[in-house]
Every structure is written in C-alpha cells, then in structure tokens.
C-alpha positions, 0 to 999 in steps of 0.5 A: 500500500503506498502512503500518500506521501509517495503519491504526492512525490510522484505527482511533483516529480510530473510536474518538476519534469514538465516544468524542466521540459518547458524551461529546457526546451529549444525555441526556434528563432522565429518563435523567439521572435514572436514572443520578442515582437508580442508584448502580451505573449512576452509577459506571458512567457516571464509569468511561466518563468515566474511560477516555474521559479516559484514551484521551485521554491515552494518545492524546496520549503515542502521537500527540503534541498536535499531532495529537490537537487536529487529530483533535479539531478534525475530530471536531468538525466531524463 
C-alpha cells in the first residue's frame, strides 16, 4: 500500500519534469521572435518563468534541498 506521501512525490516529480521540459526546451528563432515582437505573449512567457521559479521554491520549503537537487539531478538525466 503506498502512503500518500509517495503519491504526492510522484505527482511533483510530473510536474518538476514538465516544468524542466518547458524551461529546457529549444525555441526556434522565429518563435523567439514572436514572443520578442508580442508584448502580451512576452509577459506571458516571464509569468511561466515566474511560477516555474516559484514551484521551485515552494518545492524546496515542502521537500527540503536535499531532495529537490536529487529530483533535479534525475530530471536531468531524463
């Protein structure tokens, strides 16, 4: 029976490797472009940048360093 720390630590290892995919991901040079031109779509971008920063954090205050940078280190490898 799994607890339901475990589920919620597997249902934040989803988000962490959605939110790294998000951050990690190559723009090509003419979406860079569209977001650049946008105003709307430009803040926009910095808003999810925003609150990508901000789950980190929060998942750092709930988890601890220790296990955020071993999630991390294994995001990275994926």
């Amino acid at each position: 029976m799994k607890s339901k720390l475990t589920e919620q630590q597997k249902i934040n290892e989803v988000l962490s490797k959605v939110f790294s995919f998000l951050i990690k991901k190559k723009m090509s040079k003419t979406t860079q472009d569209m977001i650049n031109k946008n105003p709307k779509v430009k803040r926009s971008v910095d808003n999810l940048n925003k609150g990508i920063d901000d789950f980190k954090e929060a998942f750092k205050d709930a988890y601890g360093d220790d296990f955020a940078d071993r999630v991390e280190k294994e995001l990275r490898k994926v």
